[in-house]
C-alpha positions as CSV (number, residue, x, y, z in Angstrom):
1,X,16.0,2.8,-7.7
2,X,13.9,5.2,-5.9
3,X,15.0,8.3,-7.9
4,X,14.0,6.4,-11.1
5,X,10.4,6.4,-9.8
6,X,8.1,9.3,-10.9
7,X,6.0,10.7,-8.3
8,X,2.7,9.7,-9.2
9,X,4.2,5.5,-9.1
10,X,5.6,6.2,-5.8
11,X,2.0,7.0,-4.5
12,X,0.5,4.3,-6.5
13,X,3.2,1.8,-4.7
14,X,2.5,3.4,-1.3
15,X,-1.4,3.3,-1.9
16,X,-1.0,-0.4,-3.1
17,X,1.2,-1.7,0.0
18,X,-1.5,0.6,2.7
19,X,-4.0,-1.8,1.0
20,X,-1.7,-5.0,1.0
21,X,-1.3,-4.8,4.8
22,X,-4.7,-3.6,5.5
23,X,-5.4,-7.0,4.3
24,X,-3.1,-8.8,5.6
25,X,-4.1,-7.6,9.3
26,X,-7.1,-9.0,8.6
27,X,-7.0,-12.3,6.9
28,X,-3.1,-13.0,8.3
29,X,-2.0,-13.1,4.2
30,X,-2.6,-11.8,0.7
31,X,0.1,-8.7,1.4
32,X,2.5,-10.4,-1.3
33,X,0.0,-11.6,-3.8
34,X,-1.8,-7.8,-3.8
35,X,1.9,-6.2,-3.9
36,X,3.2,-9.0,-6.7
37,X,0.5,-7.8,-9.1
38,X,0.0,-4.7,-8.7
39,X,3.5,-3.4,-8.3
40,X,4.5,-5.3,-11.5
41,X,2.6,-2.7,-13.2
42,X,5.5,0.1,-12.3
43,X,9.0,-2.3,-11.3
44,X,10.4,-5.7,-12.4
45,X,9.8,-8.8,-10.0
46,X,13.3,-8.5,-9.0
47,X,12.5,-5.4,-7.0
48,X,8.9,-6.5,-5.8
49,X,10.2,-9.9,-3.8
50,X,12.9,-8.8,-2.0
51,X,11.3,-5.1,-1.1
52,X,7.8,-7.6,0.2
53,X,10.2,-9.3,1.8
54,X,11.7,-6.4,3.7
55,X,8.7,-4.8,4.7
56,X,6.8,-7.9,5.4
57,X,9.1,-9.6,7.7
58,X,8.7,-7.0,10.8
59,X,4.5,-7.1,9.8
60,X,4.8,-10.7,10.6
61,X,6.8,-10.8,13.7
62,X,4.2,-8.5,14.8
63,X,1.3,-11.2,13.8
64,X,3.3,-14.2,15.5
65,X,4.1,-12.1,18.8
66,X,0.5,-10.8,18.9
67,X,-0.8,-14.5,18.1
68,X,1.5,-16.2,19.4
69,X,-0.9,-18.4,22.3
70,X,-2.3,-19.6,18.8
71,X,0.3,-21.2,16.9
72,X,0.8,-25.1,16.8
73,X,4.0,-25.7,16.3
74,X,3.4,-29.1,15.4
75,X,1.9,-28.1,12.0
76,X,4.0,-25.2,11.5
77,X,7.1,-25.9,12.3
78,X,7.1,-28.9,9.5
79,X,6.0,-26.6,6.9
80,X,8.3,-23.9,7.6
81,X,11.4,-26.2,7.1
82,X,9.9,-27.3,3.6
83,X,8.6,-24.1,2.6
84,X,12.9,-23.3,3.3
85,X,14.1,-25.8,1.6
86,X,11.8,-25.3,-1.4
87,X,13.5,-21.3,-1.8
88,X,16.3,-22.4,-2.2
89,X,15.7,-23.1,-6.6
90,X,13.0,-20.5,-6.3
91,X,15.9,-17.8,-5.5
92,X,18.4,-19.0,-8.4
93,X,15.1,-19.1,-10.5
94,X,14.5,-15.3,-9.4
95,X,17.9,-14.6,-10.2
96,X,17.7,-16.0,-13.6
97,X,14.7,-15.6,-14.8
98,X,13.6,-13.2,-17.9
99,X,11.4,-10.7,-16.4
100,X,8.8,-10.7,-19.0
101,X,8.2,-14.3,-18.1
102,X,8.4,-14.1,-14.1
103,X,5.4,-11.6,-14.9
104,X,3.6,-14.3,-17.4
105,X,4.2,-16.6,-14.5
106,X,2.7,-14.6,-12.2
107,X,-0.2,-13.7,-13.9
108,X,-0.8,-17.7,-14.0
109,X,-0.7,-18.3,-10.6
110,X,-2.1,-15.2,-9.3
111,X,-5.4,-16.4,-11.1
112,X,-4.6,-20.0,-9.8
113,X,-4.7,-19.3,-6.4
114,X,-7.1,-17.2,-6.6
115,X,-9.7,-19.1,-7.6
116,X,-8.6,-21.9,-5.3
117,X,-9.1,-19.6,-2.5
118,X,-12.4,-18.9,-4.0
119,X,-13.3,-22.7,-3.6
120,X,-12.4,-23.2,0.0
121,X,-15.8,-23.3,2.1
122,X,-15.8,-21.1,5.0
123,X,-15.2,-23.3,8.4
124,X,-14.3,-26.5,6.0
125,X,-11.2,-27.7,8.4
126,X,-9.8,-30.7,8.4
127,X,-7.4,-31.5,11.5
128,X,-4.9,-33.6,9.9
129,X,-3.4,-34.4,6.3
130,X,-1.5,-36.3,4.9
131,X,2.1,-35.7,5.1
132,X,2.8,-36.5,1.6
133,X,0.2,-33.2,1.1
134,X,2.4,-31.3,3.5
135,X,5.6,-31.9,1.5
136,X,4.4,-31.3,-2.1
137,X,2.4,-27.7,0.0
138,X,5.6,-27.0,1.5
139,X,8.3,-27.3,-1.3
140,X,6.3,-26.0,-4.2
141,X,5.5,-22.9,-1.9
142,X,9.3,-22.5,-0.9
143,X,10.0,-22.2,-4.8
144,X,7.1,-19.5,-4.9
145,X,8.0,-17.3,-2.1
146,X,11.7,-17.6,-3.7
147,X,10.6,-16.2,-7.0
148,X,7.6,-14.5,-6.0
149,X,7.3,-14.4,-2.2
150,X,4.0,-15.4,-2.8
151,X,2.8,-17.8,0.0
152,X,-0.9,-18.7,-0.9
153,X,-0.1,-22.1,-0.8
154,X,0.3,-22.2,3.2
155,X,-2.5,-19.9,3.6
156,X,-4.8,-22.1,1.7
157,X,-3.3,-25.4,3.5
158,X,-3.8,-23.6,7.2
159,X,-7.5,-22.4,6.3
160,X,-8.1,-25.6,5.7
161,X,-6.3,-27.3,9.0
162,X,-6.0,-24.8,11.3
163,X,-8.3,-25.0,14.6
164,X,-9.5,-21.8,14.3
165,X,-8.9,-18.1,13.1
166,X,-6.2,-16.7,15.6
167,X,-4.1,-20.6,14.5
168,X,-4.6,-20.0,11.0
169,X,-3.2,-16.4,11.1
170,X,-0.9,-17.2,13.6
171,X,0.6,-20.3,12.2
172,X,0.7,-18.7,8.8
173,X,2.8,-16.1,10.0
174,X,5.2,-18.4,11.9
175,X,5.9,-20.1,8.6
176,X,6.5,-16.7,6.7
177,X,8.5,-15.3,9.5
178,X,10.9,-18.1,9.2
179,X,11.0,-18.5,5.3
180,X,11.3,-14.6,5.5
181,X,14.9,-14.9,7.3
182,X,16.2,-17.7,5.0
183,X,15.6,-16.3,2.3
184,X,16.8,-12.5,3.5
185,X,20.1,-14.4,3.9
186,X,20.1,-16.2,0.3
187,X,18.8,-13.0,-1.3
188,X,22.2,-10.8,0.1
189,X,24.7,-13.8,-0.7
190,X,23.3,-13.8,-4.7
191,X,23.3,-10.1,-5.1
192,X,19.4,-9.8,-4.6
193,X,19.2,-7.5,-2.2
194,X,20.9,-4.1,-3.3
195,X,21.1,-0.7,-1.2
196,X,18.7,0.6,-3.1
197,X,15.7,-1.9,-2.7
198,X,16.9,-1.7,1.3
199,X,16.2,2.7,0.7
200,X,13.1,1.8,-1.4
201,X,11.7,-0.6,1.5
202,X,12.4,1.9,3.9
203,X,10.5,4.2,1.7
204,X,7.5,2.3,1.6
205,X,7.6,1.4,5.9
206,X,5.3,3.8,6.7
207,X,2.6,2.5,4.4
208,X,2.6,-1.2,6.3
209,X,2.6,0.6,9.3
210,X,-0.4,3.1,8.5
211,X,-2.1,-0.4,6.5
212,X,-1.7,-2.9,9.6
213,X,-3.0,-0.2,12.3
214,X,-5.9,0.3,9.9
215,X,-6.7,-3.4,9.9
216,X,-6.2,-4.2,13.1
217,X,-8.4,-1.2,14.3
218,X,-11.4,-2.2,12.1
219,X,-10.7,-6.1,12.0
220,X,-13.7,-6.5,14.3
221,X,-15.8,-4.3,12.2
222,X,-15.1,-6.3,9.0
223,X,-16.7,-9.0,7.2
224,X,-14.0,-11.7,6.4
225,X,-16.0,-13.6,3.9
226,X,-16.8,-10.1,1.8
227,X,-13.2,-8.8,2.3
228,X,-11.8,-12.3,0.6
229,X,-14.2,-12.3,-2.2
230,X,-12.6,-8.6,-3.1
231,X,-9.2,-9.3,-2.7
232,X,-10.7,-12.8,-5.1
233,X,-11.5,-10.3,-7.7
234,X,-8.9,-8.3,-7.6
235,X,-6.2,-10.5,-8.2
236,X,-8.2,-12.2,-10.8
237,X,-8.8,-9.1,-12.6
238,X,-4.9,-8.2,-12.2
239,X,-3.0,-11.8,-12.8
240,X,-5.2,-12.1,-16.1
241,X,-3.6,-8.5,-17.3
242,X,-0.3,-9.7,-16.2
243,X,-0.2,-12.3,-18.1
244,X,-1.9,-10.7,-21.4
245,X,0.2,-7.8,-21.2
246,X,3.4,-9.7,-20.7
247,X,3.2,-12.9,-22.5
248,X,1.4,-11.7,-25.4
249,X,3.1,-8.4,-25.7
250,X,6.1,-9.3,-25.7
251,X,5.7,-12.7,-28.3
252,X,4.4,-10.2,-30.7
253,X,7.0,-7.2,-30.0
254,X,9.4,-7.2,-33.0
């Protein structure tokens, strides 16, 4: 897979997942929906989950270990088992699914979460919710981080719960972290996970490494509320062309 990437889309991959995790060291998420968008420009979705999910998973053991007096596992512990048992039809669904349309797909709920990111109020929390809000969070984000690895859904659900900003990042990551092993495990038993997205992953390593030093450095130095609103327009910008370019393209390709 890695060989059948030209040189200048191997730095535009690398420059895309330094920026991913840049913002992900920051905010505690929006590594996979940056990385689903952009990299869907240069390889099929089929690549782009399980390669996230490689180099993600040691990012947010990091998070959880360097968070860790944060996390409640009362609230994360619930959503983690949901979030499971929702990849389980998210990962046939990958395995499935046309390409073309996974893209469409994306495109649609890249702009979907993004504006409902956009919505949330900074500091709006609200301790508890319901628990039928918890289940319909959980499952329907299990089938997105199946298909996608895109887990907006529990980052939008914790901003909105979580105590504070170390909880919300830290109880985010809990959630991904344990997701992250299921589904590592579901992608190798259906054929998912090749040799060749393991030696593209460990391609791309040294870009989340470079990316989360980066953020954690200037984390401090950053305003939150500005950095969202970029990544906001970013993925607005980028789920709309998606979806055009996909969708559209290919209904009217002969």
């Amino acid at each position: 897979m890695l060989h059948e990437i030209v040189t200048w889309e191997y730095a535009f991959l690398f420059i895309t997942v330094v920026f991913a995790y840049y913002v992900k060291a920051i905010t505690g998420f929006g590594n996979t929906l940056i990385m689903g968008s952009l990299f869907s420009f240069v390889v099929p979705n089929t690549v782009t989950t399980p390669v996230d999910l490689l180099i993600g998973s040691p990012a947010n053991g990091y998070m959880v270990w360097r968070e860790r007096r944060s996390i409640s596992f009362k609230g994360a512990a619930p959503l983690a088992l949901l979030t499971v048992a929702g990849a389980i039809p998210g990962v046939f669904f990958l395995k499935m699914g046309a390409d073309w349309l996974l893209k469409a797909l994306l495109g649609l709920i890249i702009i979907g979460l993004a504006i409902q990111i956009a919505a949330q109020r900074n500091g709006s929390r609200q301790k508890k919710s319901h628990p039928a809000v918890l289940a319909v969070v959980g499952l329907i984000s299990g089938v997105l981080t199946g298909v996608f690895g895109i887990g907006a859904l529990v980052a939008v659900y914790f901003n909105k719960t979580a105590e504070n900003k170390s909880q919300c990042r830290s109880n985010m990551c809990f959630v991904f972290m344990i997701e992250g092993i299921f589904r590592f495990i579901l992608y190798l038993a259906t054929g998912i996970l090749t040799k060749n997205i393991m030696i593209m992953a460990a391609a791309l390593l040294p870009a989340v490494v470079i990316g989360m030093a980066l953020g954690t450095k200037t984390d401090k130095y950053i305003d939150e509320t500005k950095m969202r609103y970029i990544v906001i327009a970013l993925l607005i910008v980028s789920g709309a062309t998606l979806f055009v370019r996909n969708m559209f393209f290919h209904l009217s390709a002969p």
